[in-house]
C-alpha positions as CSV (number, residue, x, y, z in Angstrom):
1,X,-11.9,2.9,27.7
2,X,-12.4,3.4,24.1
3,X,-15.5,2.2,21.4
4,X,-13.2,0.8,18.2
5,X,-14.1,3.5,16.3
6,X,-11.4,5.0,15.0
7,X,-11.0,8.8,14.4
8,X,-7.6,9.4,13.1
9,X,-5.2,7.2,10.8
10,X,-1.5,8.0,11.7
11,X,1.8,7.2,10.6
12,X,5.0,6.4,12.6
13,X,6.9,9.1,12.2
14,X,10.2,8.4,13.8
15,X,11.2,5.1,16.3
16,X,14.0,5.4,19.2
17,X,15.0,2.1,20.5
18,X,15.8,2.2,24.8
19,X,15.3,0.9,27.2
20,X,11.6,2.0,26.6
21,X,10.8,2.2,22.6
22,X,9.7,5.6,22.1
23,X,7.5,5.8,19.1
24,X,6.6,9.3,17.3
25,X,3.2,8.9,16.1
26,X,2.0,12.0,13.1
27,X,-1.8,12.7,13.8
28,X,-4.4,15.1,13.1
29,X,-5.2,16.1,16.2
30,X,-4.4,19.7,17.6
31,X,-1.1,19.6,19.4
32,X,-3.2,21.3,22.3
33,X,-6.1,19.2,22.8
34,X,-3.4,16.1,23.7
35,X,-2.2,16.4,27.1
36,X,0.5,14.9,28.4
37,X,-0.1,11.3,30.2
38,X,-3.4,11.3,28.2
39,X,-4.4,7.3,26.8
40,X,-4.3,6.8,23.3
41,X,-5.3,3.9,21.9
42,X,-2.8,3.2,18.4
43,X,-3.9,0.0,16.6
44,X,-5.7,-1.5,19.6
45,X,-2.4,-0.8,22.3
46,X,-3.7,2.0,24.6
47,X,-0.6,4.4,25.3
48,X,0.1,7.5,27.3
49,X,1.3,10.4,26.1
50,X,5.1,11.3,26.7
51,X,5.5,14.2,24.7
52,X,3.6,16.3,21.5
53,X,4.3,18.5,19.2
54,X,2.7,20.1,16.2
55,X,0.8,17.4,14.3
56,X,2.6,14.3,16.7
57,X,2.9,13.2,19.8
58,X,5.2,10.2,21.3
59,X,4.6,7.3,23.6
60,X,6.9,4.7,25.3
61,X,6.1,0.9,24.9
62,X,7.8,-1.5,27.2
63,X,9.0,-4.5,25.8
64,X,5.7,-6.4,27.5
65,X,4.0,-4.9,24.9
66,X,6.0,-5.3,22.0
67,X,6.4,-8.7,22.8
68,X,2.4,-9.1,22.9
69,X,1.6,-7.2,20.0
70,X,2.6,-6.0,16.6
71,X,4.2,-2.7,17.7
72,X,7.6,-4.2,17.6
73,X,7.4,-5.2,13.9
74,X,6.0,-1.2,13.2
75,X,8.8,1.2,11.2
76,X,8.5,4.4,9.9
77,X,5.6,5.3,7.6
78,X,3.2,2.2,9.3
79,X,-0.4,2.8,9.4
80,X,-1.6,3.5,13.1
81,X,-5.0,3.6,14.0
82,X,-5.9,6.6,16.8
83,X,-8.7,6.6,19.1
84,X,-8.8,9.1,21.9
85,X,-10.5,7.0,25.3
86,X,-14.0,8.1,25.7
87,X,-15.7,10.7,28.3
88,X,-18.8,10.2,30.2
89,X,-22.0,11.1,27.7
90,X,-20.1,10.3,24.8
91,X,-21.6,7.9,22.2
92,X,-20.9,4.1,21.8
93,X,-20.7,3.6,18.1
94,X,-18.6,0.1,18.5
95,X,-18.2,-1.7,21.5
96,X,-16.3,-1.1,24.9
97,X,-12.6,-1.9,24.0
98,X,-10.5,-1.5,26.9
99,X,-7.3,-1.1,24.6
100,X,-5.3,-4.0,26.0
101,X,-4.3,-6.5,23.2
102,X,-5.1,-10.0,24.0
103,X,-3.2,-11.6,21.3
104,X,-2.2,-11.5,18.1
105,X,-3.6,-12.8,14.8
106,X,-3.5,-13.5,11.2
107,X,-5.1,-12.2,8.3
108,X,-5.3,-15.5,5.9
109,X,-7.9,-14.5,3.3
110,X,-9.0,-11.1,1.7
111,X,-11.2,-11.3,-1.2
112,X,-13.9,-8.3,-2.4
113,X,-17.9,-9.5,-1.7
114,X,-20.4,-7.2,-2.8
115,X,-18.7,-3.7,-2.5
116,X,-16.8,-4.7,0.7
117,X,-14.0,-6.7,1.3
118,X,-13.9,-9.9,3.3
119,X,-11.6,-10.7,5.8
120,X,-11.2,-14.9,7.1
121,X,-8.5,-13.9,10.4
122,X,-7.1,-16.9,12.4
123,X,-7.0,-16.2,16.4
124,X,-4.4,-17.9,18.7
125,X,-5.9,-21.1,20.2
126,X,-6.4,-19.5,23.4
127,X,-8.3,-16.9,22.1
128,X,-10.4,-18.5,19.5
129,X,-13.1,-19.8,22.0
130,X,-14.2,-16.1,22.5
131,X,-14.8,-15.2,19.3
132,X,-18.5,-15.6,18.5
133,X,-20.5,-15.2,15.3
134,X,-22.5,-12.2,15.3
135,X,-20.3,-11.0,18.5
136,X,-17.6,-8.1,18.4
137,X,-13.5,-8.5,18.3
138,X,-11.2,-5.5,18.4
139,X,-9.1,-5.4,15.7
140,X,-6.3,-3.0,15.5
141,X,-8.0,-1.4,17.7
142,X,-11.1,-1.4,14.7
143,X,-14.3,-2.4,16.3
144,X,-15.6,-5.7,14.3
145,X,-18.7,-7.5,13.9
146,X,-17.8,-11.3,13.4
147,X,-19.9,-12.9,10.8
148,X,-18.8,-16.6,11.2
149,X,-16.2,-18.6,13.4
150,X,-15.0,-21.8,12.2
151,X,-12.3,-23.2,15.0
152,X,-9.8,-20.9,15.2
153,X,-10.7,-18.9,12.4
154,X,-13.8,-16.1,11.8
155,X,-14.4,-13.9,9.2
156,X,-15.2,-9.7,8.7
157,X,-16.8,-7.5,6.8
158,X,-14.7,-4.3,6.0
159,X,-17.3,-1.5,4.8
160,X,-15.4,1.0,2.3
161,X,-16.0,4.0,4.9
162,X,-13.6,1.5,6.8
163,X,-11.3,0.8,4.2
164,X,-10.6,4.6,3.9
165,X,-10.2,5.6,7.2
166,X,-8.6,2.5,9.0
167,X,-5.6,0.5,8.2
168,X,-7.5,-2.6,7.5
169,X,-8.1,-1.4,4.0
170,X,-4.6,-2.3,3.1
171,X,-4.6,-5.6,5.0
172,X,-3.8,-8.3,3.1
173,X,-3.4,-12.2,3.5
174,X,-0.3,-13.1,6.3
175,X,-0.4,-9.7,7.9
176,X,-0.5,-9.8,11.4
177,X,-3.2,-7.9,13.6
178,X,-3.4,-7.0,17.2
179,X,-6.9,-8.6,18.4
180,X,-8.8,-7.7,21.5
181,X,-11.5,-9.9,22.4
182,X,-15.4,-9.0,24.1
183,X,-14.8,-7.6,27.3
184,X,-18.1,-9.1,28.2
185,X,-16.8,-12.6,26.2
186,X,-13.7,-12.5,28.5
187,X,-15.7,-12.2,31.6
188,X,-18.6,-14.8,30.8
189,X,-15.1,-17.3,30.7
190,X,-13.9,-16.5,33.4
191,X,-16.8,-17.4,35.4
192,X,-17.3,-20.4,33.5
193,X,-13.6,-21.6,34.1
194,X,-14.1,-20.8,38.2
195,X,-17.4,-22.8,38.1
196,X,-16.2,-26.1,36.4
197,X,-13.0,-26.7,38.7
């Protein structure tokens, strides 16, 4: 369980393809504080720990979730947004983001607005009728407050603090996003599908 805020930007350091795709990850966190096996969430995709060294540590994604997300299209030197899952007492600063991509989306406007820059994304068709305005979307793993929805399309604010210290500073229009909807949005669905057949 993670919050969307994100605490470390990373780079892909090294990628072995396998059976598994073993991805090298560069980070700021202490080699020692990572354990092995331990859930990371990198760019929304929550991923266990294989193996760490000093200012890295690797994972192994299946081909489930390359096929699902934009890890498969990462090479060395992408942008990877780290969150560590959270512990009991800790604060929520975004929203609870389980770290398991729903889908993935597409950036097709950036334009600056007032010190910030504006983002208009377009969600795949089944996801679309969870976005709400004024609601909250994981994306790359960023926790987002959705200003508008228009069909399949909603549009974000990116703060500078966020621009600095995310990837989605250097998003731009056509670049693809992993997107995790409301957990509570997913669930309020799900009830509603169940009810109405």
């Amino acid at each position: 369980m993670f919050t969307g805020i994100i605490t470390d930007l990373g780079r892909v350091r090294a990628i072995a393809q396998g059976a598994l795709t073993r991805l090298e990850i560069a980070t700021k966190y202490p080699a020692e504080s990572i354990a092995i096996g331990a859930s990371i969430a990198c760019s929304g995709a929550c991923l266990s720990v294989v193996e760490r060294g000093p200012g890295w540590f690797a994972v192994e994604v299946s081909a489930e979730t390359l096929s699902k997300t934009t890890l498969g299209s990462w090479r060395v030197g992408t942008a990877v947004n780290l969150e560590r899952p959270l512990k009991l007492g800790d604060e929520l600063g975004g929203h609870l983001v389980l770290g398991h991509v729903d889908g993935v989306g597409t950036v097709v406007e950036r334009r600056e607005e007032s010190g910030s820059v504006r983002l208009t994304l377009e969600a795949p068709a089944d996801l679309a009728r969870f976005i709400a305005s004024k609601g909250s979307v994981a994306i790359d793993g960023v926790s987002m407050t959705v200003n508008e929805v228009s069909g399949r399309r909603f549009g974000v604010n990116v703060i500078p603090i966020t621009q600095r210290e995310t990837s989605l500073g250097g998003l731009a229009a056509g670049a693809a996003v992993n997107l995790e909807i409301d957990m509570l949005a997913r669930y309020v669905g799900r009830l509603l599908a169940a009810g109405l057949s």
